[in-house]
Each structure stands twice: as structure tokens, then as C-alpha cells.
DOMARNU-601375 format. One line per field, with one value per residue: residue number from 1; x, y, z of N, C-alpha, C, O, CB in turn. Coordinates in steps of 0.2 Angstrom, whole numbers, plus 5000, padded with zeros to 4 digits. Glycine has a CB too. Example, Ala and Ser with C-alpha at 12.3 -4.5 7.8 and 13.67 -1.06 7.14 Angstrom:
resi = [1,2]
n.u = [5066,5064]
n.v = [4972,4989]
n.w = [5039,5035]
ca.u = [5062,5068]
ca.v = [4978,4995]
ca.w = [5039,5036]
c.u = [5066,5064]
c.v = [4984,5000]
c.w = [5039,5039]
o.u = [5071,5067]
o.v = [4983,5006]
o.w = [5042,5040]
cb.u = [5057,5070]
cb.v = [4978,4997]
cb.w = [5045,5029]
***
This chain:
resi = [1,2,3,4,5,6,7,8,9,10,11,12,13,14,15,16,17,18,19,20,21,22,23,24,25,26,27,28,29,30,31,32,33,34,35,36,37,38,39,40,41,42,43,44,45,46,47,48,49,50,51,52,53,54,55,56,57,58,59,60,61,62,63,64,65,66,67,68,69,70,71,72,73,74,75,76,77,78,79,80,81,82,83,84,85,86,87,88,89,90,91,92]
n.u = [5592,5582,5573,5578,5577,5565,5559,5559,5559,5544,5543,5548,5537,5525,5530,5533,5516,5513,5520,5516,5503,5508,5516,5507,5501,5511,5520,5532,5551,5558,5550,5550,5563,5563,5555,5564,5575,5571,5565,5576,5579,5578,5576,5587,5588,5594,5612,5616,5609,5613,5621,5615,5607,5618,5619,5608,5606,5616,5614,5606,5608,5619,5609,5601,5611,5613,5602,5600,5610,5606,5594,5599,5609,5598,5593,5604,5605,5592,5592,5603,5598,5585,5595,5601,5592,5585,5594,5596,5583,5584,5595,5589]
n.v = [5433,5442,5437,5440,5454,5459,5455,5459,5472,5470,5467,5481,5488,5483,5486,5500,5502,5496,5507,5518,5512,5504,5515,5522,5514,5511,5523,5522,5523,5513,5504,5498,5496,5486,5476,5475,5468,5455,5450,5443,5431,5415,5397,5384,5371,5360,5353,5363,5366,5362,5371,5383,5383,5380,5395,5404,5397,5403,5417,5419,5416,5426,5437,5435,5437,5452,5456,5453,5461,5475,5476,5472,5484,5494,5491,5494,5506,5510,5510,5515,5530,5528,5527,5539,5547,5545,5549,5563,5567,5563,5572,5584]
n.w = [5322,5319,5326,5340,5338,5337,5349,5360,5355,5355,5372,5376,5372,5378,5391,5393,5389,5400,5412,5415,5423,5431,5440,5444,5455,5461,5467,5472,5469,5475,5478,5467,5461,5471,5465,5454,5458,5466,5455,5447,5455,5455,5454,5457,5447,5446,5447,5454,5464,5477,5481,5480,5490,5501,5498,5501,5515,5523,5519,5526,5539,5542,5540,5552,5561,5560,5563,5576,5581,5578,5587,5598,5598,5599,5611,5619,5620,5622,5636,5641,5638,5646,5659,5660,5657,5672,5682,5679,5683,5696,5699,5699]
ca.u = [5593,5576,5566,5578,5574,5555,5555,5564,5553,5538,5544,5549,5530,5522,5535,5529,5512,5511,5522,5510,5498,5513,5518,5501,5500,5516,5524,5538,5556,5560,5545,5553,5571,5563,5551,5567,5578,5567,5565,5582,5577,5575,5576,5590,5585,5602,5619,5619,5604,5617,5627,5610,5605,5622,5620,5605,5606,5622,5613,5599,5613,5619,5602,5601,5616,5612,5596,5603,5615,5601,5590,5605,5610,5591,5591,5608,5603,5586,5593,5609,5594,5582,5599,5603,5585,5584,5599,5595,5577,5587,5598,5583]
ca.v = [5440,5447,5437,5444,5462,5458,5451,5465,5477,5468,5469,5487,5491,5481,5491,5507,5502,5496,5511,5523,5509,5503,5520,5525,5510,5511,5528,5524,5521,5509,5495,5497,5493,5480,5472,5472,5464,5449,5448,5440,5425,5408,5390,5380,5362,5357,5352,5370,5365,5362,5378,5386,5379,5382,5403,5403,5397,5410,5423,5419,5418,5432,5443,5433,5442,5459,5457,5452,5467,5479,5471,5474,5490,5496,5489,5499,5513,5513,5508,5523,5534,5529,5529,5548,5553,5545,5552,5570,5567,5563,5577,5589]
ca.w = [5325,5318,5331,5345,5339,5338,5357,5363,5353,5360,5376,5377,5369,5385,5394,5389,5391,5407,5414,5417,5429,5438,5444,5448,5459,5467,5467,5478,5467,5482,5476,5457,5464,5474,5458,5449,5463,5465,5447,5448,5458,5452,5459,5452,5446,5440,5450,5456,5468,5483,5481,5481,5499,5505,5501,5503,5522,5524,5519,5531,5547,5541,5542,5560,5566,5560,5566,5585,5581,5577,5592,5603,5600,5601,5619,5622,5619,5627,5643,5643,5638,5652,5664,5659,5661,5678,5685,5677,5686,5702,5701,5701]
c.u = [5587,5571,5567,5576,5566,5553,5558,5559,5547,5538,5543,5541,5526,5526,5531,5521,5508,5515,5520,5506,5502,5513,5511,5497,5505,5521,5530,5545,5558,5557,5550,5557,5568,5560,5560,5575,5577,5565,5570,5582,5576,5579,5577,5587,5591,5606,5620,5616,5606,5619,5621,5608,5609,5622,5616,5604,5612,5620,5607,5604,5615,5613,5602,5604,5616,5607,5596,5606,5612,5598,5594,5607,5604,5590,5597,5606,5596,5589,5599,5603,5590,5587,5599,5597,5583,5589,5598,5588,5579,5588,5593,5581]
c.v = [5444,5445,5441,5450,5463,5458,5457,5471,5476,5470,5477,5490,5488,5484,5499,5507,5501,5502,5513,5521,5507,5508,5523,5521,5509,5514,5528,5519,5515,5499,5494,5493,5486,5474,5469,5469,5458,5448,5443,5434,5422,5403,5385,5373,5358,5355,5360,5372,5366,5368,5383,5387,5385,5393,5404,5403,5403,5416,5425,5417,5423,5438,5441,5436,5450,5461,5458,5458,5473,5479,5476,5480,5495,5495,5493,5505,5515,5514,5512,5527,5535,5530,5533,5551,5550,5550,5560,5572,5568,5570,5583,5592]
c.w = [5325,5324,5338,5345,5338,5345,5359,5360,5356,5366,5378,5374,5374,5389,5396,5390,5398,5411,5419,5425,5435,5443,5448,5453,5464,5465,5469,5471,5472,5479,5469,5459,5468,5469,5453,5451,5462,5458,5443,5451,5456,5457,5454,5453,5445,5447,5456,5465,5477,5488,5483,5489,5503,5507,5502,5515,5527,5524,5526,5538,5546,5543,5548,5561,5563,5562,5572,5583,5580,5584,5598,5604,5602,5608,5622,5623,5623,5635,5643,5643,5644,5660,5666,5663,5669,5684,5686,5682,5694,5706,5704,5707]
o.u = [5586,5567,5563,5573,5562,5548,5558,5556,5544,5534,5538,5539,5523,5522,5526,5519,5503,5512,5520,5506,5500,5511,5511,5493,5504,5526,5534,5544,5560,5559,5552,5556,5571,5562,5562,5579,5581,5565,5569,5587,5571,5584,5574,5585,5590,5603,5624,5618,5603,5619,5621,5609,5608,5623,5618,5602,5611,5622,5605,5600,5613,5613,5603,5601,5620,5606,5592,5602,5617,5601,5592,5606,5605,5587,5595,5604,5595,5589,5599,5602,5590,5585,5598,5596,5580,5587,5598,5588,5578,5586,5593,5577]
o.v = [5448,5449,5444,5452,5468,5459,5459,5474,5480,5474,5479,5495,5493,5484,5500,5511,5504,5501,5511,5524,5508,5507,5526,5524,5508,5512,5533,5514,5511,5494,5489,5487,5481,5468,5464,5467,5455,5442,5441,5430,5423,5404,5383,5371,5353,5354,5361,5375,5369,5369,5387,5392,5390,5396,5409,5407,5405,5420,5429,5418,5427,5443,5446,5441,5453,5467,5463,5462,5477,5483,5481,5483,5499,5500,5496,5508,5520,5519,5513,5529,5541,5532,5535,5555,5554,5554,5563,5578,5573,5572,5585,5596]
o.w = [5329,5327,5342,5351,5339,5347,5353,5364,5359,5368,5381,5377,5376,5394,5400,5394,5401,5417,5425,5430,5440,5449,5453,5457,5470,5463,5467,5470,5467,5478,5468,5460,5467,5469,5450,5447,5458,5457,5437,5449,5452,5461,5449,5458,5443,5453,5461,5469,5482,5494,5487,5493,5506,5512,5506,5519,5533,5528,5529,5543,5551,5547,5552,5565,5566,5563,5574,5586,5581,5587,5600,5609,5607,5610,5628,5628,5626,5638,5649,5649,5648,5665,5672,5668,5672,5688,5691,5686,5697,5712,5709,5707]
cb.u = [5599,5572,5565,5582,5577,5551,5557,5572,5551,5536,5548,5555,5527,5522,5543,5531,5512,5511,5523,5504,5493,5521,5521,5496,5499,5518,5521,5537,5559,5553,5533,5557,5575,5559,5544,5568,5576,5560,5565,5586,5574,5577,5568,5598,5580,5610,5626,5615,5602,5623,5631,5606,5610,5628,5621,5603,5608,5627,5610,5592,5621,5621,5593,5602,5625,5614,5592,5608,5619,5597,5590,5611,5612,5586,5592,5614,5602,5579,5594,5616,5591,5578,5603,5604,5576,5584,5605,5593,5572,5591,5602,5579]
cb.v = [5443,5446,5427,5443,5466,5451,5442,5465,5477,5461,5465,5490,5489,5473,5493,5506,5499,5490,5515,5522,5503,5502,5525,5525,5505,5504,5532,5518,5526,5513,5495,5503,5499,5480,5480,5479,5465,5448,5453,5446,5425,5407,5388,5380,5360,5365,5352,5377,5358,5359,5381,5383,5369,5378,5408,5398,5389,5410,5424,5411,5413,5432,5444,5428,5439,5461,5452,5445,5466,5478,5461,5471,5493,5492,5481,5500,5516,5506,5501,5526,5532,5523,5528,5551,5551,5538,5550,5570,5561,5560,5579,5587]
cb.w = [5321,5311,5334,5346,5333,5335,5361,5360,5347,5361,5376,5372,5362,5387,5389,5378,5388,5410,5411,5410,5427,5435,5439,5443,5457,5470,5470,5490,5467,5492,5474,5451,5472,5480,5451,5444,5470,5468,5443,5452,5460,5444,5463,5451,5438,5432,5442,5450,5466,5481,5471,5478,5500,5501,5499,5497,5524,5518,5511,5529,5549,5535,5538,5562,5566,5555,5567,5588,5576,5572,5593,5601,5594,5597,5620,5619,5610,5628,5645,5635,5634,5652,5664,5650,5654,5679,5681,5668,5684,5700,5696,5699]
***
């Protein structure tokens, strides 16, 4: 129990220390959230390896179709836009 409250103290004192330079390097709440996102990351060695793969490639069809689905709407909308404003130009 004493080593865990030492590493944990250690830690929190490297915490504490580096604060300060972190923030001074990268102001934006956004990068933290993202440092402490990917910090969460690892690469199973075990049995799990498969499972990995599998959400892994799910997650990556998934951003594909919200990508196209982004893309797509982006292109709707230009093209109503430039319709309206031709027509409007027309009318004139």
C-alpha cells in the first residue's frame, strides 16, 4: 500500500511540475482532452488481438461514412446555394 501512495505522490509532484510548461505550450483545453484521449491507447499482445482488429476496422468504416456524409452534404449545399444565387442573378 505505501509504494502505491509514493507512486501516486511522485506522480502528482511531476504533475504539478510540468503543469505550468505544458500549458505554456499548448493553451487550448482541446490538445489536453486530446493528450488524455490517446493516453488510453494501447496495442493488445494477448487473445484480445483479433477483437482489436475487428473495432478497430469498424471504427475506420464508420469515419468513412461520416466523412462521405460530411463531403456530401458540403456539396449539397454548395450547389442549392450557387442555384439560388444564379436564379436571384437572373431574376434581376
Amino acid at each position: 500500500m505505501t509504494y502505491n501512495a509514493d507512486d501516486v505522490h511522485a506522480t502528482l509532484n511531476i504533475y504539478k511540475a510540468m503543469w505550468p510548461d505544458f500549458r505554456s505550450h499548448f493553451p487550448s483545453p482541446v490538445t489536453f482532452a486530446g493528450m488524455l484521449e490517446m493516453g488510453t491507447a494501447y496495442l493488445p499482445v494477448n487473445s484480445n488481438w483479433s477483437r482489436y482488429v475487428e473495432l478497430s476496422e469498424q471504427h475506420y468504416r464508420d469515419a468513412q461514412v461520416t466523412h462521405y456524409m460530411v463531403v456530401y452534404s458540403l456539396y449539397v449545399a454548395s450547389r442549392f446555394y450557387l442555384l439560388r444565387r444564379s436564379r436571384k442573378n437572373w431574376m434581376q
